[in-house]
N, C-alpha and C positions, 0 to 999 in steps of 0.2 A: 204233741205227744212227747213224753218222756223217753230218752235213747237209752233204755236198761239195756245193760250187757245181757245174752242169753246163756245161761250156768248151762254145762252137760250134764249136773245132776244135780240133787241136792236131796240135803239130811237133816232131820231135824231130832233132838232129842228134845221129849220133853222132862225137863227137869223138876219142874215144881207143877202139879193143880190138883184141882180140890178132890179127885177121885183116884181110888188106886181101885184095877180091876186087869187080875189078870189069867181070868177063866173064858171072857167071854172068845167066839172066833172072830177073827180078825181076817182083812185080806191078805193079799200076799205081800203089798209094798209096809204093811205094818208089822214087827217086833215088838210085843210085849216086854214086860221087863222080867218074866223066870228064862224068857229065852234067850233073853241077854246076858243073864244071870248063869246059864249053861254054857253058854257059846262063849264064856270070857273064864270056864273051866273053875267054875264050883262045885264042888265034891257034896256038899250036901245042901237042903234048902231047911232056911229056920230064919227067925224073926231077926236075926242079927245083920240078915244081909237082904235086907229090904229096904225099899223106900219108902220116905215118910208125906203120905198126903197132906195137903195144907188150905189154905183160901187163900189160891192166891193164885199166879201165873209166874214160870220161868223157862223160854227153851232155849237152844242150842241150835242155831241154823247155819250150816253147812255148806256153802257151796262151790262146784268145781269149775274151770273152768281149765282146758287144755293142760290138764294135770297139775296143774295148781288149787290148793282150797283156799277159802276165805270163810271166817268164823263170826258170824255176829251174836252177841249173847243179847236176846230180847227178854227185858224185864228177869227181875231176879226174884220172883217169890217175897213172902212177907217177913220173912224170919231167919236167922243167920244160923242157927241150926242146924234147921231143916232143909236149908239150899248145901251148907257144909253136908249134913250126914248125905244126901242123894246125889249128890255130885262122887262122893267116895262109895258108894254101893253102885254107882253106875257105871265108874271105871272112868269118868269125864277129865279130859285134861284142859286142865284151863289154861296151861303155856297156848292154846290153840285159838286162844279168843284172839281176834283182833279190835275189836269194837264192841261198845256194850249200847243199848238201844232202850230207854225207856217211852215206854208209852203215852203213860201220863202220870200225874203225879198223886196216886191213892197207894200209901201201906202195904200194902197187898202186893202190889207190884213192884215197890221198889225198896222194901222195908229191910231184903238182907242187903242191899248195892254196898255198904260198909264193909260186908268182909265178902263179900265177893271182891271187891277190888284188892282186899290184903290178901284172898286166895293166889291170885292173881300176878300182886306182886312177888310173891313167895314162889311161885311156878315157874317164873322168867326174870328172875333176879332184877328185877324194879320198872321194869318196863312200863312207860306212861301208855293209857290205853285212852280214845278218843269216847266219852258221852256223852250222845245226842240226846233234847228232850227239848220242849218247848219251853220257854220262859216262863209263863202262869205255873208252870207243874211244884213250884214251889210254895205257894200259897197255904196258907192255913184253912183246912178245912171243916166241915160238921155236918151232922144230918139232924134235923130239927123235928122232931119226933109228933106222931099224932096229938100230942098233949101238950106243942110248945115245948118242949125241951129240948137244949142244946144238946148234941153229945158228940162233944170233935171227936176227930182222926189224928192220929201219930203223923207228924209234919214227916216230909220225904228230907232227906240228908239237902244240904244247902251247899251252893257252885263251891264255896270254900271249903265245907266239909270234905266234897269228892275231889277239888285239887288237893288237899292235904293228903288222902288216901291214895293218889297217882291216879288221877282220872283228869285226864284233859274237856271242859266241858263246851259243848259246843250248841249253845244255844240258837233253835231258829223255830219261825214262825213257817216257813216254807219248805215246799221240797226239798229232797234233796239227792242227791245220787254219792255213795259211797261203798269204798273196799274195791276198788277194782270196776265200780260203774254196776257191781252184782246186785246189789241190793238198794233198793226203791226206799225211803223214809219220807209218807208221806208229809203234805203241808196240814194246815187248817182244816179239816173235811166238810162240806160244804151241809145243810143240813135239810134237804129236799121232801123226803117226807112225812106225809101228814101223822104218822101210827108211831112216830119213834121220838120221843118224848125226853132222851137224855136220861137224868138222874135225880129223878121228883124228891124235891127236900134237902137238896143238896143246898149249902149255903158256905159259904167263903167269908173268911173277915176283911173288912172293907178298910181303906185307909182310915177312918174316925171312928175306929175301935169296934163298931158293929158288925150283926153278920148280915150278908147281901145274898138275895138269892143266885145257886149257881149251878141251876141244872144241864148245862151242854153239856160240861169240861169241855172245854174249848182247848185244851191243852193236847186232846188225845190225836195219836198218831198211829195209822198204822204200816207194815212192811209190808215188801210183794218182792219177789224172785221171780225169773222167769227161766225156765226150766225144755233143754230144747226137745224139741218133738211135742210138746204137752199143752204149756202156756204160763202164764201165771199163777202162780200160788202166794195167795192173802193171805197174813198174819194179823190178827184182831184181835187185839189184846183183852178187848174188855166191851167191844161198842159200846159203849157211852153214847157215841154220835148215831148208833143203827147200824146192825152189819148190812143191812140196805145201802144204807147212803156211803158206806165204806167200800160196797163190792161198785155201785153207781160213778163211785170219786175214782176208784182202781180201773173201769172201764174205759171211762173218758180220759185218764189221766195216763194210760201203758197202754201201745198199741199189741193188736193179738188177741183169742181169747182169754177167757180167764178160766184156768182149771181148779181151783180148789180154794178152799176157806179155812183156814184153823186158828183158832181160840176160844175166848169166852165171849157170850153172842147176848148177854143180860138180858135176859127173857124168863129172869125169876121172880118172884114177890112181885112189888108192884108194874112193875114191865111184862108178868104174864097175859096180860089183855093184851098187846103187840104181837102174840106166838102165832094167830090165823093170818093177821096179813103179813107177816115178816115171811111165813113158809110162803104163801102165793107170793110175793112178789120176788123171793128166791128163781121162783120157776123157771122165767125166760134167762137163768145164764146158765143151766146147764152143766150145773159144777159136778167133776166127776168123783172130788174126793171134798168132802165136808166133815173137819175134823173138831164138831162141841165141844166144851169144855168150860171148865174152871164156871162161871156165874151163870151159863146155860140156861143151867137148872132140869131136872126130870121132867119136866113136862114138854119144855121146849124141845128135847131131844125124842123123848116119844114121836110129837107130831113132827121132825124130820125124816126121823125112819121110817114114821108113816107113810112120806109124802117121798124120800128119794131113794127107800130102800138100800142098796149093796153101797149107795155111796158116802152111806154114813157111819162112819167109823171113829166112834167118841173120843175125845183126848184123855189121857189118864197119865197119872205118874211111871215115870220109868219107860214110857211107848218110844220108839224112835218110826216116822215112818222115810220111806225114801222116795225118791220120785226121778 
């Protein structure tokens, strides 16, 4: 078992995904973003001071521990924009980052890391910030389309590009424990069941200039906090690997329960035949907060709410929950 530190609390903004919704109710550990938006003394509400929804994933995890925080920024959204304009409509201060954490290496997730890191340095006058990710995450990618056709992906910034930027990179295949022992960065995730299929048509370019198929990402990693009185709370960027095999890796892998799941659970297009068995084998852990989001997809999140009711509480731009 991994010796995670246990945080007294912890906060998560989200900063960048694919939905913006801020009518529906929510529980109590969740803030939307118009109450944020009040609660940080906006005199009026209009499209200037809103966030911009995206494809992609970015949050802001928080955590305390005897009155000290630690800040890990997980994945930055696809777009430097759109990470710039919701960072400044959310009032986010980025001197607070300690660490930045990508997942794995698709676009989407890591496509603003470039000026997030000049955000960055520009808040704390140059300060070198430590990024983790796995070594394949820089590979050249594509999805080979029902008709045989190629159609790459924007390559993610490259270990020189992010030391140029002030990002110290810190490449591994393994575990690892960082910021204070708070935060959990998985290894490899192991890939155990039968229903979770990866990333069909994924293909990679091979060292003899071809493309190779490369449906795992084997690259993808995800977070866990552990939170006291609660348990663990997963960060799941994207499963790739199955939020099964990632809550299955988080069980065996952090002692304690595990209390909750937030990210993108890809259970859309072709991944929605996965949505019946991914909800039942949910079942046996019990999760009390289950935050969807970004590659979901509507259908997957229906049959959640169907299946855990109050404990699902969708991820969207602008949300902060706390725990």
């Amino acid at each position: 078992m991994t010796a995670l530190a246990t945080a007294d609390r912890v906060e998560v903004l989200i900063l960048v995904d694919n939905l913006t919704d801020n009518l529906s109710s929510a529980p109590a550990y969740v803030e939307n973003e118009f109450s944020r938006l009040w609660r940080r003394g906006a005199k009026r509400l209009g499209g200037s001071c809103l966030c911009c929804a995206a494809h992609g994933l970015a949050c802001a995890i928080t955590a305390w521990r005897g009155g000290v925080s630690r800040t890990l920024l997980f994945d930055t959204g696809p777009d430097a924009a759109v990470f710039e304009r919701n960072v400044d409509r959310l009032g986010f201060d980025l001197a607070t980052v300690d660490a930045i954490a990508l997942s794995h290496g698709h676009w989407d997730h890591c496509g603003a890391l470039p000026r997030a890191l000049e955000m960055i340095a520009l808040a704390t006058g140059g300060k070198r910030l430590p990024v983790y990710l796995h070594p394949d995450a820089h590979v050249t990618r594509a999805l080979r389309g029902p008709d045989g056709a190629i159609r790459p992906f924007a390559d993610i910034p490259s270990a020189d590009e992010i030391d140029g930027l002030g990002g110290t990179v810190v490449h591994a295949r393994h575990a690892q424990l960082v910021l204070d022992d708070l935060f959990h960065l998985s290894g490899e995730i192991p890939r155990v069941t039968p229903f979770e299929q990866g990333m069909p048509g994924q293909v990679r370019l091979a060292p003899d200039g071809g493309w190779e198929p490369d449906p795992l990402v084997v690259d993808e990693r995800y977070v866990a906090v552990r939170v006291k009185d609660k348990g663990t709370i997963v960060f799941t960027a994207c499963s790739h690997a199955g939020v099964v095999n990632v809550l299955n890796d988080a069980r065996a892998t952090l002692a304690g329960p595990l209390h909750g799941v937030l990210g993108g659970f890809h259970l859309a297009g072709a991944n929605e035949i996965a949505i019946a068995p991914t909800v039942e084998a949910m079942r046996p852990f019990a999760l009390a907060s289950i935050a969807a989001g970004h590659c979901t997809g509507w259908r997957a999140i229906g049959a959640l709410a169907a299946a855990f009711g109050e404990a699902v509480a969708p991820s969207s731009v602008g949300k902060t929950y706390r725990y």
